[in-house]
C-alpha positions in Angstrom: 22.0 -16.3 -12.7 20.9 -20.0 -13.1 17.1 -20.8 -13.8 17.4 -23.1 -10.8 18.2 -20.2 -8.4 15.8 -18.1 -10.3 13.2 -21.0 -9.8 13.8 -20.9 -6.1 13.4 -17.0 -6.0 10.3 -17.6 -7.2 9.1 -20.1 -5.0 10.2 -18.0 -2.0 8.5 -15.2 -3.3 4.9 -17.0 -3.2 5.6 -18.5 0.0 5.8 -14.6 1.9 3.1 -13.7 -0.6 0.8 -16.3 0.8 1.5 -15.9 4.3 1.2 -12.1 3.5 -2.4 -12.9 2.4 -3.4 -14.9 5.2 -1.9 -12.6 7.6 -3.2 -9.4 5.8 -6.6 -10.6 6.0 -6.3 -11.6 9.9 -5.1 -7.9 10.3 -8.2 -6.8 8.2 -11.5 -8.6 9.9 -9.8 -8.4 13.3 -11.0 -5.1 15.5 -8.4 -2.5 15.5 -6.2 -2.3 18.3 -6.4 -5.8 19.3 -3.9 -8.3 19.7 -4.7 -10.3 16.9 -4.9 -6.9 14.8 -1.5 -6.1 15.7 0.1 -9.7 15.3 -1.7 -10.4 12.0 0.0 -6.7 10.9 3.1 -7.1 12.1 2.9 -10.5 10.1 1.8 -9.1 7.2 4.3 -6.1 7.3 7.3 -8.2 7.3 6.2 -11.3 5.1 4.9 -8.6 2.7 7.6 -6.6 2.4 10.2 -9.2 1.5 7.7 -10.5 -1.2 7.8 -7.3 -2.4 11.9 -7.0 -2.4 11.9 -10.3 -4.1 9.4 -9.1 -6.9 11.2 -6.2 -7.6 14.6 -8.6 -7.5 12.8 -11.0 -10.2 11.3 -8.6 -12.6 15.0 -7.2 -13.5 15.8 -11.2 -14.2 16.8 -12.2 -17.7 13.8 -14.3 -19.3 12.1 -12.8 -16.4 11.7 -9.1 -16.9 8.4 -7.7 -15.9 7.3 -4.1 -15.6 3.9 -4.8 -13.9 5.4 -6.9 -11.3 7.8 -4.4 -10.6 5.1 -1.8 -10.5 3.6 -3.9 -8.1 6.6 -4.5 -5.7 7.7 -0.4 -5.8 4.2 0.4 -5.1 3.4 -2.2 -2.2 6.4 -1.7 -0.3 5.7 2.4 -0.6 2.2 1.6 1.2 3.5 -0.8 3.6 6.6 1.3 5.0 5.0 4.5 5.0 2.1 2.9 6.3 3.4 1.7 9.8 5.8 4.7 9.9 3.1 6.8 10.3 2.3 4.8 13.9 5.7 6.8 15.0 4.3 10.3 13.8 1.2 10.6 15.9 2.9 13.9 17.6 2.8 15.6 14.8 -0.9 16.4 15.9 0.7 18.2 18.4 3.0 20.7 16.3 6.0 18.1 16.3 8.3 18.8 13.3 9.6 15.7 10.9 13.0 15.5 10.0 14.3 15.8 7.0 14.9 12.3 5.8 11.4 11.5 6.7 10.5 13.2 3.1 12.8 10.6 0.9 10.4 7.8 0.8 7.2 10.0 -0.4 9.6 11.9 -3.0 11.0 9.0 -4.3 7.4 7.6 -4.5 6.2 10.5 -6.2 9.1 10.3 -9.2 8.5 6.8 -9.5 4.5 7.5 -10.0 5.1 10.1 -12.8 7.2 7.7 -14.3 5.1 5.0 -14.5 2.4 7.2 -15.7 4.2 8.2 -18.3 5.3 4.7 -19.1 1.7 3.7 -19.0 0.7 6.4 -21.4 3.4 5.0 -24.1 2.3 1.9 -23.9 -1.5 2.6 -24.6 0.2 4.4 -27.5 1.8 1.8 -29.1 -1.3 -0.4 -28.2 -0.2 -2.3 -25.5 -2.3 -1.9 -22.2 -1.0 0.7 -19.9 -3.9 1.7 -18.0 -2.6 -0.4 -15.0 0.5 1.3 -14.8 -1.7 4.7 -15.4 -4.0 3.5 -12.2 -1.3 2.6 -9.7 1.1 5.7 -10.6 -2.1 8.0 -10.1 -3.0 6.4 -6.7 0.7 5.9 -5.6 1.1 10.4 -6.4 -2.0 11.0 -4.1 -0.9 9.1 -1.5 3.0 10.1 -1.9 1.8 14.1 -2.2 -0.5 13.7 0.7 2.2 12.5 2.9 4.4 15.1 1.7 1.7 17.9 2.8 1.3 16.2 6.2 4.9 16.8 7.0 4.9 20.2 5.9 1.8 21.4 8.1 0.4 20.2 11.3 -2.7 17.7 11.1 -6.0 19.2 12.1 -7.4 15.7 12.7 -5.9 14.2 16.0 -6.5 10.8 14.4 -5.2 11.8 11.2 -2.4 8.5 11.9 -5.0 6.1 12.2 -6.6 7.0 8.6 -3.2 6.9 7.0 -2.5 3.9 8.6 -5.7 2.1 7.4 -5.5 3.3 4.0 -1.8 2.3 3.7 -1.8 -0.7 4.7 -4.8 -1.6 3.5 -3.7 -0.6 -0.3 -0.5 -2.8 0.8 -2.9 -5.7 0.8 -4.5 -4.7 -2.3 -1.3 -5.2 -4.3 -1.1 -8.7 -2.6 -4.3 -9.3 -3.6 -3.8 -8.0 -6.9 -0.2 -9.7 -8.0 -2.2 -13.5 -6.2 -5.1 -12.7 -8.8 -2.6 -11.4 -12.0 -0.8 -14.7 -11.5 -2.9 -17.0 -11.5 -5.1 -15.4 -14.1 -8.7 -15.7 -11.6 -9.9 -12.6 -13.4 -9.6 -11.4 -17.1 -7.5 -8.4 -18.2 -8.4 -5.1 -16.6 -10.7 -7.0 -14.0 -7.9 -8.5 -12.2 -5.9 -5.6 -12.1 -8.5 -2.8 -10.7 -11.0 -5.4 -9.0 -9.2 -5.6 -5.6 -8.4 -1.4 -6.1 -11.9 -0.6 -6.3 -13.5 -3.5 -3.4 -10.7 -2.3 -1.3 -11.4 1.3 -1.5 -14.8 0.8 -0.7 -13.0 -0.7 2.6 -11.0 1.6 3.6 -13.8 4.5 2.8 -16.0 2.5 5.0 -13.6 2.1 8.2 -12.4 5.8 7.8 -16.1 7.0 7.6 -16.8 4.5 10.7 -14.0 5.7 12.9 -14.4 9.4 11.8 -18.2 9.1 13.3 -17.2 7.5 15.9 -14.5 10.6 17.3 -17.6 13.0 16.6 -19.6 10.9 18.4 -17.0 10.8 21.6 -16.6 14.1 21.0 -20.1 15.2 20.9 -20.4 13.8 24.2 -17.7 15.2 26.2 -19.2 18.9 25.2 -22.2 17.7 26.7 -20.8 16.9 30.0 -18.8 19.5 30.2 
């Protein structure tokens, strides 16, 4: 493959990473549920996910070759997918059983995650930094073994969807955040990398704490009346 139409992956690449940004953080400050939520999302979802095909397609390039950025697309486009899937699976709150095929994408997430784990751990061996890869495969195994426990048993939590829904995508837009800072070196080693992990954890604790209180709350209420 020419370096010219390597050149002009690139490009293209940045371009739905920027939108992806924009749009991810429209999606983010937005309320939930609103039509500038959902546009800003749906936005995001596509624009992201292509920037993440294309990053996986580049980091397999000759002269190009980059485990982290693969890392990065694997693991972003596992959030993403799995995180608006989940807006189809609301019944399962009511006993509805998942098919099969429904359990592919979390499997496959969770091989990939041991693998870059162990990946990670040979690298810190051979003293190259692996940590990154450590971090992400260890988040990326939670969330792919969490999803896999879902479809085996019925939710107890009727909004169970909209917490897997905010943390997915949510950790969608932390890889976007992450690869923007990465790149253009904003942030020194291990700071760029886990910065955006931990600020947007604290996000997504926040929202999930806010909308949990907020169903007790609702709920406190109708007992009353009743």
């Amino acid at each position: 493959m020419s370096e010219d139409l390597i050149r002009y992956l690139i490009y293209t690449h940045a371009t739905f990473g920027g939108i992806a940004l924009l749009s991810g953080l429209v999606a983010l400050v937005t309320p939930k549920g609103s039509n500038l939520h959902k546009r800003g999302g749906i936005i995001f979802y596509y624009t992201m996910l292509t920037g993440a095909f294309l990053a996986i397609i580049i980091s397999n390039l000759p002269n190009h070759i980059s485990y982290f950025l693969l890392v990065i697309g694997i693991f972003s486009s596992y959030m993403i997918l799995s995180g608006k899937r989940i807006l189809s699976l609301k019944k399962l709150y009511l006993g509805e059983k998942v098919s099969s095929k429904e359990f592919i994408l979390p499997v496959t997430m969770l091989v990939v995650s041991i693998a870059m784990g162990v990946y990670g751990f040979i690298l810190n061996q051979q003293g190259t930094i692996g940590t990154v890869l450590i971090v992400f495969g260890a988040i990326a195994a939670i969330f792919s073994i969490r999803d896999i426990q879902l479809f085996r048993s019925k939710p107890t939590d009727k909004k169970f969807w909209l917490y897997q829904h905010i943390s997915k995508m949510t950790g969608g837009y932390i890889a976007a955040v992450t690869a923007f800072i990465v790149v253009n070196q904003f942030l020194p080693g291990l700071w760029g990398w886990l910065t955006p992990t931990v600020i947007g954890t604290l996000y997504i604790f926040y929202h999930q704490t806010r909308f949990r209180k907020k169903g007790e709350k609702i709920l406190a209420e109708r007992n009353i009346q009743n």
